[in-house]
Residue frames relative to the residue before (quaternion, step in Angstrom):
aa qw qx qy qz dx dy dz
X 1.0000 0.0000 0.0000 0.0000 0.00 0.00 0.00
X 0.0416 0.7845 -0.6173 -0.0431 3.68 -0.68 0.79
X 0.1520 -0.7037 0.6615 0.2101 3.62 -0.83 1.07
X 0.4667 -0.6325 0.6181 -0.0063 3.18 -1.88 1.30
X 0.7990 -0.3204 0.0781 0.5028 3.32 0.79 -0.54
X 0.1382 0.7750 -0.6160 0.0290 3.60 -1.33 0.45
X 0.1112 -0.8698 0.4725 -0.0889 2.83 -0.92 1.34
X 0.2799 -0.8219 0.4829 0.1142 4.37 -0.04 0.44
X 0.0236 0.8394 -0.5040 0.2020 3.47 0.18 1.36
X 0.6226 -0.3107 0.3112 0.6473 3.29 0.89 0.97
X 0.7578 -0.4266 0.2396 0.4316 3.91 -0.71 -0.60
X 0.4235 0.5449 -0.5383 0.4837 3.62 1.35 0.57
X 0.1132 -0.7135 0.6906 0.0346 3.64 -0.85 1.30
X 0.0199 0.7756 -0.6132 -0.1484 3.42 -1.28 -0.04
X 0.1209 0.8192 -0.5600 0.0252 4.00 0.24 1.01
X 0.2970 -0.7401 0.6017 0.0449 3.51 -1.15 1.03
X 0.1244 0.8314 -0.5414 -0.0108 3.86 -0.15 0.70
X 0.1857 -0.8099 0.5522 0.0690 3.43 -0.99 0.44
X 0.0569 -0.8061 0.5859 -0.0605 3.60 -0.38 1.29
X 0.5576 0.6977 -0.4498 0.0026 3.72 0.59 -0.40
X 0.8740 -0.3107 0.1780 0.3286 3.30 -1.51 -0.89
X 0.4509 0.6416 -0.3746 0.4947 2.95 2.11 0.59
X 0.5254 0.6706 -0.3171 0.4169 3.39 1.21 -0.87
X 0.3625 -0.6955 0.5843 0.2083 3.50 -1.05 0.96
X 0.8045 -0.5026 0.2819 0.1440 2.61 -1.72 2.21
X 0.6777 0.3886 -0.2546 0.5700 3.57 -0.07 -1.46
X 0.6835 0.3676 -0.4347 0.4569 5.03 0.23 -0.43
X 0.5838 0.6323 -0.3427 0.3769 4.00 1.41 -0.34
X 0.8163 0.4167 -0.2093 0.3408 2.91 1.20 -1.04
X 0.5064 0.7304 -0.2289 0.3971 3.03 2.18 -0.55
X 0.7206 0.3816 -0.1452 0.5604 3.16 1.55 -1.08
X 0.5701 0.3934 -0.4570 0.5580 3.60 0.99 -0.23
X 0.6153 0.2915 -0.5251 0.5106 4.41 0.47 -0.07
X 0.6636 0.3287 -0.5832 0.3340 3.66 0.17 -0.41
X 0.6054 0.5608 -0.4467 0.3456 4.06 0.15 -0.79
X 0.6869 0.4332 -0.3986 0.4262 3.62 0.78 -0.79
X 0.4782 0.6713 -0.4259 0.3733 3.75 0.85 -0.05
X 0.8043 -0.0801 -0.1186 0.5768 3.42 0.52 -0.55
X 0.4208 0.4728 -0.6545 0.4134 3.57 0.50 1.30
X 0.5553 -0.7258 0.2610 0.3111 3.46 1.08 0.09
X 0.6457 0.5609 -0.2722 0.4409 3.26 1.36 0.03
X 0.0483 0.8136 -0.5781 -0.0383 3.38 -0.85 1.29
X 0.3678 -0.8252 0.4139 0.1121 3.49 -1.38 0.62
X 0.2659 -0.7548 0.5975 -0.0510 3.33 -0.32 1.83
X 0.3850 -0.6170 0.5583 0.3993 2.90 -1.90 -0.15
X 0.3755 -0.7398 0.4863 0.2742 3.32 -0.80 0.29
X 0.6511 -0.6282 0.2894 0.3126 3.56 1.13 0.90
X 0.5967 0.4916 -0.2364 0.5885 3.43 1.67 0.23
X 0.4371 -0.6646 0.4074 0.4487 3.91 1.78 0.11
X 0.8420 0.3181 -0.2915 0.3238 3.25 0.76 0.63
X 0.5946 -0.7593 0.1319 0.2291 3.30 -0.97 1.29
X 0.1354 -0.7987 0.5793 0.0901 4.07 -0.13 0.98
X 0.4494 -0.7154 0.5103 0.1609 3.45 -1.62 0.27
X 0.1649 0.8671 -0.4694 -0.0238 3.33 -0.50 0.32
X 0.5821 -0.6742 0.3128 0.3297 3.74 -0.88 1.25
X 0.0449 0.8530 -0.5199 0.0017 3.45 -0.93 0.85
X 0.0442 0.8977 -0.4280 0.0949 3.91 0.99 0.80
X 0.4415 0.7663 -0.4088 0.2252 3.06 0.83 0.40
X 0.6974 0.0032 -0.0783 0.7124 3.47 1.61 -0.22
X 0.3527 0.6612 -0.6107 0.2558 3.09 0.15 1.25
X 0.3179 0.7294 -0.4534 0.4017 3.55 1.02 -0.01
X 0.8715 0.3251 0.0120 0.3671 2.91 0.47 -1.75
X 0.6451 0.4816 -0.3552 0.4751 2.96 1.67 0.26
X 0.4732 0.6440 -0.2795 0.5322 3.28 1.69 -0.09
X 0.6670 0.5088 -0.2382 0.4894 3.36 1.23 -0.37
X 0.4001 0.7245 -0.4106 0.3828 3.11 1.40 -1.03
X 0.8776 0.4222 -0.0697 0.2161 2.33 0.12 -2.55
X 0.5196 0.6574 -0.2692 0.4747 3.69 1.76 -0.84
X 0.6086 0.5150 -0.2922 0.5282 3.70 1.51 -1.08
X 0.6390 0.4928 -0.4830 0.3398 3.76 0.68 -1.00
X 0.7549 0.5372 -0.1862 0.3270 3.11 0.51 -1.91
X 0.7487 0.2652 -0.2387 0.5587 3.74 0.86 -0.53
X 0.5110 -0.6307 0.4680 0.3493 3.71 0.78 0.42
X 0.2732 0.7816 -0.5241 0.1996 3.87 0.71 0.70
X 0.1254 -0.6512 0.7146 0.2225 3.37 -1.87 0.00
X 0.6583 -0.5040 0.4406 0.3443 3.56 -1.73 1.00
X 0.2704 -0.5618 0.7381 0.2577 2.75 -1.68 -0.07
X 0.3985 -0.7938 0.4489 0.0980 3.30 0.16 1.83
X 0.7828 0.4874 -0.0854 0.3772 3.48 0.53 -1.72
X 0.1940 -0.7669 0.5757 0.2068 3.37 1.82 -0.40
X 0.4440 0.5621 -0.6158 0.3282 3.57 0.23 1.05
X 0.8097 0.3855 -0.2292 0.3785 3.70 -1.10 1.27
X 0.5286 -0.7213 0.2295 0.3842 3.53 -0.29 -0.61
X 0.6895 0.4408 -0.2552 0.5149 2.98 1.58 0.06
X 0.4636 -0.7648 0.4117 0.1753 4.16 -1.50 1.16
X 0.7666 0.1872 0.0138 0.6141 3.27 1.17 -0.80
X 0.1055 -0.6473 0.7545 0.0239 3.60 -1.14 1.34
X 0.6201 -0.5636 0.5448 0.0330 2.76 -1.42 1.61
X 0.6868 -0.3585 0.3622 0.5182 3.78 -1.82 0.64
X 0.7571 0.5961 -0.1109 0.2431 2.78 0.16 -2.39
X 0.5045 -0.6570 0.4433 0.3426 3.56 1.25 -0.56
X 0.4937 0.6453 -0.4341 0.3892 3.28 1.36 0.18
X 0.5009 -0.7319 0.4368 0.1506 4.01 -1.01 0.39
X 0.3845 -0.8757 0.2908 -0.0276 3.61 -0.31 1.07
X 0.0308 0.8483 -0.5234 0.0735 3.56 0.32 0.73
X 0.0502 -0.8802 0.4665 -0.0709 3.41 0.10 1.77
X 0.2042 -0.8194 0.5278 -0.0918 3.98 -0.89 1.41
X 0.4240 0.6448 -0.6358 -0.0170 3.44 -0.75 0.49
X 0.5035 -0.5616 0.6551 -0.0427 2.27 -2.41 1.13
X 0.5552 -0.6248 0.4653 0.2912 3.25 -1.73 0.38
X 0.7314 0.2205 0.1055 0.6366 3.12 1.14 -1.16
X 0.5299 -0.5463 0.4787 0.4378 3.80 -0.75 0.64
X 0.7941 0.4582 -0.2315 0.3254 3.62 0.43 -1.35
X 0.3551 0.7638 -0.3942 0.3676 3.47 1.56 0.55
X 0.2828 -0.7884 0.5285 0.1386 3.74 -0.69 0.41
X 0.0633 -0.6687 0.7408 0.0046 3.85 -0.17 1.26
X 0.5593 -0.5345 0.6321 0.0440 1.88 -2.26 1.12
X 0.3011 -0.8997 0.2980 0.1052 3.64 0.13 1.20
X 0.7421 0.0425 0.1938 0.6403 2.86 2.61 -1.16
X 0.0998 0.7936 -0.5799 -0.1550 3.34 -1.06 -0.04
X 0.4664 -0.6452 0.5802 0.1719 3.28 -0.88 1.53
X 0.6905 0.5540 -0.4489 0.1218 3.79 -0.11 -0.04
X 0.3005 0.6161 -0.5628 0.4619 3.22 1.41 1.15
X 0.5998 0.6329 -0.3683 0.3225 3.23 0.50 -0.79
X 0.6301 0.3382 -0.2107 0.6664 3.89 1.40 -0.59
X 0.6122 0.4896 -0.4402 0.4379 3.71 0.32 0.21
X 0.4557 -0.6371 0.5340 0.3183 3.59 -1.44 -0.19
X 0.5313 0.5758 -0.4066 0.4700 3.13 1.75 -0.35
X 0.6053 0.5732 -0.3648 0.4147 3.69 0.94 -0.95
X 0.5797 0.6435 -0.2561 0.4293 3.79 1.06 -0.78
X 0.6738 0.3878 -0.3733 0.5061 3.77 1.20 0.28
X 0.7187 0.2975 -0.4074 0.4784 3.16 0.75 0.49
X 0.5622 0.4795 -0.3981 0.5436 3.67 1.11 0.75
X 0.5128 -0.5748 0.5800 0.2651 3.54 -0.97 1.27
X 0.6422 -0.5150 0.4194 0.3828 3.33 -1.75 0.53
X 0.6982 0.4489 -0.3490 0.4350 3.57 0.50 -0.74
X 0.4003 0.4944 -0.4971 0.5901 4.28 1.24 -0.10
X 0.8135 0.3936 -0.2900 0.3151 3.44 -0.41 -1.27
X 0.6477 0.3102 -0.4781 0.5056 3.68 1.28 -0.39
X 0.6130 0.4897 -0.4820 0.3900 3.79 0.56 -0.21
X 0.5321 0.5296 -0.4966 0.4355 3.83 0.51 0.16
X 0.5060 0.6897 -0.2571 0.4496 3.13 0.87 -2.00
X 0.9067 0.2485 -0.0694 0.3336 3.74 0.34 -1.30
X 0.3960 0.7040 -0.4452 0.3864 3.57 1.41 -0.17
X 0.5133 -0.6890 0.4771 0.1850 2.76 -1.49 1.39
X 0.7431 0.3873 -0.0848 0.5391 3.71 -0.95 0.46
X 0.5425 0.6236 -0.4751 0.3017 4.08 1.56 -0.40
X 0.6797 0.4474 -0.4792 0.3289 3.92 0.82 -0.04
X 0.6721 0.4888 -0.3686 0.4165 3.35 1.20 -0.26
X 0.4824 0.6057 -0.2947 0.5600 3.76 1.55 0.36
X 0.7779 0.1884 -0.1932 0.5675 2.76 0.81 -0.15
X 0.7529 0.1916 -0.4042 0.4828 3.82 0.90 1.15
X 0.5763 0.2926 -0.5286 0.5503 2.96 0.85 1.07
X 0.6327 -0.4511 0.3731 0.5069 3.84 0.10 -0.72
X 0.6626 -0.3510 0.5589 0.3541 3.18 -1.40 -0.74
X 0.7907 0.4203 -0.1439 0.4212 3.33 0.66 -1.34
X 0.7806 0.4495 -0.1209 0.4172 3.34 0.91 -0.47
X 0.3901 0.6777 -0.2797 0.5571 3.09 2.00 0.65
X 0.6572 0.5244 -0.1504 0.5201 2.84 1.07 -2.13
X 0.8561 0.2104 -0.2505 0.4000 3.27 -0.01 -1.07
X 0.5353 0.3444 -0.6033 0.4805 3.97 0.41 0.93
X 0.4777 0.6959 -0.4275 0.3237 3.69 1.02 0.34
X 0.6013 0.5716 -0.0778 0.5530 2.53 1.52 -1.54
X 0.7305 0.2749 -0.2915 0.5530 3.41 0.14 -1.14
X 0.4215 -0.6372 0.5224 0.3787 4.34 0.50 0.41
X 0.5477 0.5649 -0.5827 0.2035 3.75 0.06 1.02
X 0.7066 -0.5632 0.2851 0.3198 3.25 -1.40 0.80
X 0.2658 -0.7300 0.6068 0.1683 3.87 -0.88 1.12
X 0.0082 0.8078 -0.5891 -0.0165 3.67 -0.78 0.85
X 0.3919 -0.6447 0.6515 0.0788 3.62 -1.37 0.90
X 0.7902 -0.2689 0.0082 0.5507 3.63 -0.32 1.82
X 0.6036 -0.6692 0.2162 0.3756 3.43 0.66 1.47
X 0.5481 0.5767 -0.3987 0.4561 3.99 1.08 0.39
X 0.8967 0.0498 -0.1489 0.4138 3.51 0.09 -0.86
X 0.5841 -0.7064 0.3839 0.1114 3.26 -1.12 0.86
X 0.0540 -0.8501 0.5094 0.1217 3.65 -0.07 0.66
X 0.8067 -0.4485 0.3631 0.1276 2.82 -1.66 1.08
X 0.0604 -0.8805 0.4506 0.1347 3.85 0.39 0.90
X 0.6127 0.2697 -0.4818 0.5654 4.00 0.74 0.34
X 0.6210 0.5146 -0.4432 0.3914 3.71 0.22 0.29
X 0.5778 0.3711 -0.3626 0.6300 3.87 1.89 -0.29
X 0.6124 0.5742 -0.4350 0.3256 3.34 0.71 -0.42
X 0.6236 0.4898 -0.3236 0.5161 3.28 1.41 -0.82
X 0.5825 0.6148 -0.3827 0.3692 3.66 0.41 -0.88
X 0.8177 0.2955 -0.1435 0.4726 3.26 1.04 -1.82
X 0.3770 0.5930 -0.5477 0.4542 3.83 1.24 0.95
X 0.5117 0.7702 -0.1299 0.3578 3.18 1.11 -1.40
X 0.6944 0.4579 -0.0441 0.5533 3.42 0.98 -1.40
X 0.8851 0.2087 -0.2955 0.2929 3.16 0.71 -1.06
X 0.2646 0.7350 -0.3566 0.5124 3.12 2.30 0.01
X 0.7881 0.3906 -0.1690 0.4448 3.63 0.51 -0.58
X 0.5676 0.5894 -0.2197 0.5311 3.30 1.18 -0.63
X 0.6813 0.5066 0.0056 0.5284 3.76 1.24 -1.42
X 0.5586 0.6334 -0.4469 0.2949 3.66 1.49 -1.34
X 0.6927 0.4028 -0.4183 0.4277 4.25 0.63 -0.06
X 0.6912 0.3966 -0.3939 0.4580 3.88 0.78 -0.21
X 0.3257 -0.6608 0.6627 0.1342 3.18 -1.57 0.46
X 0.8853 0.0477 0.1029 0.4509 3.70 0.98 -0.55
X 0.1264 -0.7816 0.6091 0.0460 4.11 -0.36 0.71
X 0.1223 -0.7039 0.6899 -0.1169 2.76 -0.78 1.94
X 0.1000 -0.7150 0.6916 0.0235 4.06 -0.90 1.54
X 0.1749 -0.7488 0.6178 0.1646 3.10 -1.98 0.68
X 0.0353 -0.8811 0.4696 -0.0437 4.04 -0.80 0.43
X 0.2478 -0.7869 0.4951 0.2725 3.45 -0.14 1.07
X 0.1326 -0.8634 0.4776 0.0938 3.14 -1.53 0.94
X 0.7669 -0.1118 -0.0126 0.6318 3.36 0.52 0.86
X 0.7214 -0.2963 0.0025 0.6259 3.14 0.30 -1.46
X 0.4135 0.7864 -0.3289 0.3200 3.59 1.35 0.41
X 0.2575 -0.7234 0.5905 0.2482 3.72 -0.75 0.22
X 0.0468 0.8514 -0.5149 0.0886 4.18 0.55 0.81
X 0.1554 -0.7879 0.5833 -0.1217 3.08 -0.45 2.13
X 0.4270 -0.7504 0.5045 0.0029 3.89 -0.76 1.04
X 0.1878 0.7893 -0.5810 -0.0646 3.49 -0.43 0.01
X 0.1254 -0.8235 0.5508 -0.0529 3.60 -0.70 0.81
X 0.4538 -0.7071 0.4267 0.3348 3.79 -1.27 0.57
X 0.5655 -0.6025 0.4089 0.3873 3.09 -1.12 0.05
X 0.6893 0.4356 -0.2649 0.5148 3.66 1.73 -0.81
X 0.6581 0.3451 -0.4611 0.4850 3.70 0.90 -0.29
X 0.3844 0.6846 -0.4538 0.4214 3.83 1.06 0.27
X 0.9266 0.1920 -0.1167 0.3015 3.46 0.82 -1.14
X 0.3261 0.7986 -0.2666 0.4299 2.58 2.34 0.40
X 0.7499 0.5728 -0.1300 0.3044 3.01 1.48 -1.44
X 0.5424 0.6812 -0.2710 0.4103 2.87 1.74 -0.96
X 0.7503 0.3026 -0.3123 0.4979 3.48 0.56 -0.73
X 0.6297 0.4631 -0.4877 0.3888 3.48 0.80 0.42
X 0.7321 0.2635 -0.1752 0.6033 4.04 1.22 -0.64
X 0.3830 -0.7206 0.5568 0.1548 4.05 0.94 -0.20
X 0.6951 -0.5007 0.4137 0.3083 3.24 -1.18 1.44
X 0.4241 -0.5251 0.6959 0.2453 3.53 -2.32 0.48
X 0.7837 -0.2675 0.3818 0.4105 3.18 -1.59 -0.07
X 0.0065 0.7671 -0.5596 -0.3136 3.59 -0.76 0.06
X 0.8429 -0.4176 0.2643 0.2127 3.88 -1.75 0.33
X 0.7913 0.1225 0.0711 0.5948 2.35 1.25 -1.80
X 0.7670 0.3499 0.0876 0.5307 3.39 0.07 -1.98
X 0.2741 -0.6679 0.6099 0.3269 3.46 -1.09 0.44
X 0.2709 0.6129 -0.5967 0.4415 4.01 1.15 0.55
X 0.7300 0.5125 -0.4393 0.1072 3.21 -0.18 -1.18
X 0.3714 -0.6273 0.6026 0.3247 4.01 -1.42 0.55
X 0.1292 0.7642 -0.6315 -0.0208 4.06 -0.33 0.77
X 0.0158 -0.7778 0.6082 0.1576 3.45 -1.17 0.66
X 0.4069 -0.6636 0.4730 0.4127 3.36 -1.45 -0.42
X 0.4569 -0.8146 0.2683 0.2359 3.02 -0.57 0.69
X 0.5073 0.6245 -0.3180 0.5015 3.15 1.84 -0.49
X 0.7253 0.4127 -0.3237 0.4460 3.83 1.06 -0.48
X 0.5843 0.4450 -0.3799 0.5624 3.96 1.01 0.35
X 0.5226 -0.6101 0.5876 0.0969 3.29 -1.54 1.13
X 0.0625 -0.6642 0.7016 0.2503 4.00 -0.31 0.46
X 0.5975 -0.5643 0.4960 0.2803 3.10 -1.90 0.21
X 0.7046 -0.0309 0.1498 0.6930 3.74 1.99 -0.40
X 0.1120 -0.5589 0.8216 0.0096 3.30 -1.21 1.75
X 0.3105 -0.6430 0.6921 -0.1059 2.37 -2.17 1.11
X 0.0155 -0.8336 0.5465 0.0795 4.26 0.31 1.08
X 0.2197 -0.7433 0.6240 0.0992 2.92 -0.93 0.71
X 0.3538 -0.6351 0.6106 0.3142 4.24 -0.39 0.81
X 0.2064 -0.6337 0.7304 0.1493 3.62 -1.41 0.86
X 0.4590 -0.6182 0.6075 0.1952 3.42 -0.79 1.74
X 0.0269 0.6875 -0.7256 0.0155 3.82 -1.59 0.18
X 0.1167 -0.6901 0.7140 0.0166 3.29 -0.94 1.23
X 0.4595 -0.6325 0.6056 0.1482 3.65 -1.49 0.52
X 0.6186 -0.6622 0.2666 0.3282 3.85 -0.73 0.46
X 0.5364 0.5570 -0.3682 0.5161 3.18 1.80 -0.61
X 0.5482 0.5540 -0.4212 0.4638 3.80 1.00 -0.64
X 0.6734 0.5295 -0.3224 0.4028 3.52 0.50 -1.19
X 0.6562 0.4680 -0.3324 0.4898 3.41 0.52 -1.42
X 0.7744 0.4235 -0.2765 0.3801 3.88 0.58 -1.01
X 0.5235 0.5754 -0.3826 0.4984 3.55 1.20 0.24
X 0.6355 0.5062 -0.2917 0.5048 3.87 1.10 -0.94
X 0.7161 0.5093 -0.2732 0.3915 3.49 1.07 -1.59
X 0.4629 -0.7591 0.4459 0.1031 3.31 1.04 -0.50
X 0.3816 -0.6979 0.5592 0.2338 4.28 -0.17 0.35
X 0.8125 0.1453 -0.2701 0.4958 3.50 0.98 0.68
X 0.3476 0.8019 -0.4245 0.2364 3.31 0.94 1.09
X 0.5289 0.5390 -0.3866 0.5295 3.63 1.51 -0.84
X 0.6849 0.4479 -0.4047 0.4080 4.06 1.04 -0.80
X 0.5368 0.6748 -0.2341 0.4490 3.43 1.50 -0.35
X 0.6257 0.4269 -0.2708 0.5940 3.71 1.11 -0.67
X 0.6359 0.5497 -0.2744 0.4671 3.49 0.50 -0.77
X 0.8304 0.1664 -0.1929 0.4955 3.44 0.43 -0.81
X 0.7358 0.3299 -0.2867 0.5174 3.65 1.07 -0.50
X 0.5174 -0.6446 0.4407 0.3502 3.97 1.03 0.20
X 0.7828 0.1322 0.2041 0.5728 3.22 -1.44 -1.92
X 0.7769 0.4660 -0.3005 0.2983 3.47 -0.09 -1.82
X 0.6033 0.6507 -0.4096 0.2117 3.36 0.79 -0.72
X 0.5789 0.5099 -0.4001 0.4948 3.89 1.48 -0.34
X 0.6686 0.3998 -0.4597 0.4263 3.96 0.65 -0.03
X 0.7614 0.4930 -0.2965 0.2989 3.33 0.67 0.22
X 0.5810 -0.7260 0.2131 0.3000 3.69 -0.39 1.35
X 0.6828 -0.3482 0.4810 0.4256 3.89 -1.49 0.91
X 0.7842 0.3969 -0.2460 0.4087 3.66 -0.19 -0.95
X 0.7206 0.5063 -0.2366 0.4103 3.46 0.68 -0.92
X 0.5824 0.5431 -0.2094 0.5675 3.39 1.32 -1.42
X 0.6323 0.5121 -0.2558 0.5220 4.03 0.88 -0.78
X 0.6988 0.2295 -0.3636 0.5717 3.84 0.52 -0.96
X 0.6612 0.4197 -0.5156 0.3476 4.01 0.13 -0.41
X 0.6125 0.4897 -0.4643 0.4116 3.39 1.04 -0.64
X 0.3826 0.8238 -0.3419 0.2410 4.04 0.70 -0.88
X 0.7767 0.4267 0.1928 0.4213 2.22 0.44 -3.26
X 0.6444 0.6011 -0.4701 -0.0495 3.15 0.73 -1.08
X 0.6823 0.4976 -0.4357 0.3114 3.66 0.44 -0.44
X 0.2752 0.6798 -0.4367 0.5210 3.58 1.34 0.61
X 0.9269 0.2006 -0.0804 0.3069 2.81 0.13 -1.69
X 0.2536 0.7155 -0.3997 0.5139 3.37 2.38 0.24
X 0.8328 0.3484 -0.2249 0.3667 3.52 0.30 -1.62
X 0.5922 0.4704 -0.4347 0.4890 3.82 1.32 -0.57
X 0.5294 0.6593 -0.4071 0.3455 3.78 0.84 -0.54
X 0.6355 0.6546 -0.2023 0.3561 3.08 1.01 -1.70
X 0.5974 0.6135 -0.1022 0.5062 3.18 0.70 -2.82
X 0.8384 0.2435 -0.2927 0.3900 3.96 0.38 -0.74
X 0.4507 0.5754 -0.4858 0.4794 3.74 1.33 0.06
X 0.8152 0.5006 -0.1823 0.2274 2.97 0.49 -1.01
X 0.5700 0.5248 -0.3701 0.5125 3.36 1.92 -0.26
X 0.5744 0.6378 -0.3355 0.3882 3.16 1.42 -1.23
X 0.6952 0.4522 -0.2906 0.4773 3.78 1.03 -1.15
X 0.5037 0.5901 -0.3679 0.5126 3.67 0.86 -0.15
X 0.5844 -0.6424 0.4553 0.1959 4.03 0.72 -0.56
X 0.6561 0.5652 -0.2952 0.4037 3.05 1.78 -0.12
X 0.3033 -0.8372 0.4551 0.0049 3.77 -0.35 0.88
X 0.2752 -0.8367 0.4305 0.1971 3.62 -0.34 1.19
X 0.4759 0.6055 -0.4845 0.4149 3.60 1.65 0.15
């Protein structure tokens, strides 16, 4: 992989990567095994010499992050305190997503700390009295988030124990309020998504993020009605970023292990010559009259009677 250029412009990125068929075999395969890690797909045999896939998502997250930390020069957010994984050079904050499919909907958040006392330790006293005080916060918090918004949206009437009517630019504020608070540690939401053969990374604000919502309203959510889900197909990033997915072919694979000095390797090492490593088989092949003459130099003390105990 050779990066060409990257630059941090406020939040206009521009990265240029090159993987192709010029690139040297043994960096394809490294990056096509790292990418299957958190595209989820590893390759086994299937006991028939040939190679099957099977889903494994269990740390891709974090390998998607890695990969978001290399390219933008980031550091974790070790402590997993807050919403955001990766702080940028620039000092800017990172909300990191992957997806199967671009047209998936992550789940970006859930606001139900925000009703809890547990959620209250990570909110200054003066957050916790503005929750405490938001108009409309008991009916947020028994119906959802999402189902407000979107009778907001659709202009129907929001009612508190089916009698009194609440005020719909006064929930709208409340529920800006929330997500302004909810968001107060990210600066940006950066999504990945395999395309075909592409790796197609997104990067999106945090304000044209919460603008939208009240203009298209939340997805279903997974789990919690807390949860902030968007689609993703209905928000504008500020910059996609494609990444080519490298593919190597089994004869490549087999010809990366064998190595350009393996037939000299059978010949001189027999059977043994398959337990022994591409790299190793290469430096003995290199060295070998080195290692002919040290071979020699030690028969020959040894036949002499001399002993190194």
């Amino acid at each position: 992989m050779r990066l060409l250029e990257l630059t941090l412009d406020q939040w206009s990125f521009k990265i240029y990567i090159t993987l192709g068929k010029n690139s040297k075999l043994k960096n394809k395969l490294r990056f096509e095994e790292y990418l299957n890690t958190f595209l989820g797909e590893i390759f086994i045999d299937n006991g028939e010499g040939e190679k099957t896939s099977i889903k494994d998502t269990d740390t891709r997250g974090f390998n998607f992050e890695g990969l978001i930390a290399g390219f933008f020069d980031g550091l974790f957010n070790t402590d997993k305190k807050g919403t955001w994984d990766i702080k940028l050079k620039n000092g800017g904050r990172a909300s990191i997503k992957f997806q199967e499919n671009i047209n998936e909907s992550p789940t970006l958040t859930s606001i139900g700390s925000l009703y809890s006392n547990k959620g209250f330790k990570t909110h200054t006293p003066k957050e916790k009295e503005i929750i405490n005080n938001l108009y409309g916060i008991d009916v947020l918090y028994k119906d959802g988030i999402k189902k407000v918004l979107n009778k907001i949206i659709n202009s129907e009437e929001i009612y508190r124990d089916e009698v009194v009517i609440l005020d719909s630019k006064k929930m709208i504020s409340s529920i800006r309020k929330i997500l302004e608070m909810s968001f107060k540690d990210v600066d940006i939401f950066i999504t990945g998504s395999k395309e075909e053969n592409n790796l197609t990374i997104q990067v999106y604000k945090k304000e044209d993020i919460i603008d939208n919502i009240f203009k298209v309203g939340l997805m279903g959510t997974r789990g919690s009605k807390h949860e902030i889900r968007i689609k993703s197909s209905k928000f504008t990033p500020i910059n996609t970023i494609v990444v080519n997915l490298p593919k190597t072919t089994d004869d490549e694979v087999v010809d990366i292990y064998r190595g350009r000095n393996r037939d000299w390797a059978d010949d001189i090492f027999g059977d043994w010559s398959g337990r022994i490593r591409t790299d190793f088989v290469d430096y003995f092949y290199d060295n070998r009259e080195r290692i002919c003459k040290s071979i020699k130099d030690y028969d020959e003390y040894n036949n002499k009677g001399y002993s190194n105990d």
